[in-house]
C-alpha positions in Angstrom: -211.3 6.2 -70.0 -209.5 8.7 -72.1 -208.6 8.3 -75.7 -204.7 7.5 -76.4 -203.5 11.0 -77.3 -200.8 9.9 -80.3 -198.0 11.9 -80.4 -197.5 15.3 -78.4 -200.6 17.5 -77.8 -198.5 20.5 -78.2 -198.8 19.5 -81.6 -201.9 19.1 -81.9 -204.2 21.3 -84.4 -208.0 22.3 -84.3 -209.1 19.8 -86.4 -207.4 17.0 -83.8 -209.3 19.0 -81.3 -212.8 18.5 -82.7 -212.4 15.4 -83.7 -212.2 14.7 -80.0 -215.3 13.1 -78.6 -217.1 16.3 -76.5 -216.6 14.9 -73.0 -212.7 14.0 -74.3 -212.3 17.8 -74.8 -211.9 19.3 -71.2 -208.8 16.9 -70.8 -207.0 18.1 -74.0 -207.7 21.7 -72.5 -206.6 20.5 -69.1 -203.0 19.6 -70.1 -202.5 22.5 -72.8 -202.8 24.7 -70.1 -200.6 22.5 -67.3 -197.8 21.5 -69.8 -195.1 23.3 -71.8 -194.6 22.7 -75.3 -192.1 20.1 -74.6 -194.7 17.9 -72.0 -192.8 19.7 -69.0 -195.5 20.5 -65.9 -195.9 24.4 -66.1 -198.4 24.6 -63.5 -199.6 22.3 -60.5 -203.4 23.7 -60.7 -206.0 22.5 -62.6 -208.6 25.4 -63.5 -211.4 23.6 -64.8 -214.0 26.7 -64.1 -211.1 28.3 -66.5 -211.2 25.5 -68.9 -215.0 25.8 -69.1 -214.9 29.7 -69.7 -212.6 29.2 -72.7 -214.0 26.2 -74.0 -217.1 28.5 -76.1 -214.2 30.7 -77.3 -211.4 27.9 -78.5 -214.4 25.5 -80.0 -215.3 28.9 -82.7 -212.1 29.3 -83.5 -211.0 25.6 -84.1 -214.0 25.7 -86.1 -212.8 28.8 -88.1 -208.9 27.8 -88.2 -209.0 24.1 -88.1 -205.3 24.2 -89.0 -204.4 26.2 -86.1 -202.4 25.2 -83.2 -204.6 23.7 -80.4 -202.2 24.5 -77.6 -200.9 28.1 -78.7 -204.5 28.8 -79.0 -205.6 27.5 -75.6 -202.5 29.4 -74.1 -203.3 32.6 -75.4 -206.9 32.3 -73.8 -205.9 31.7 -70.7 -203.3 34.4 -70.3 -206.1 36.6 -71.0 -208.8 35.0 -68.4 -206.0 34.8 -65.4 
């Protein structure tokens, strides 16, 4: 079962991020990169082999920036891994 997400993830930060339980963390990936900023569907597809390949990348910098944005981050990753 997942964890109640409080509030929208597209305002998440880092810190919210790692404070995820690990196995929690592909699912906050998962709908950054299927949702708009306003929790709208952006995309039908599910790329968890893209979700893994970012996931090294976005947990350094959420451990550099912990203040950073969670989804702007994971957005910008996957526009440059599709």
């Amino acid at each position: 079962m997942l964890p109640t997400i409080n509030g929208n993830l597209a305002e998440w930060t880092c810190a919210d991020y790692l404070a995820l339980q690990e196995d929690y963390q592909p699912y906050a990936v998962g709908w950054a990169t299927a949702y708009s900023k306003a929790g709208k569907p952006e995309d039908s597809v599910f790329d968890v082999q893209g979700i893994e390949t970012i996931r090294p990348t976005l947990f350094e910098f959420c451990n550099r920036n912990p203040q950073a944005s969670l989804w702007d981050k994971v957005k910008a990753e996957f526009k440059k891994h599709m």
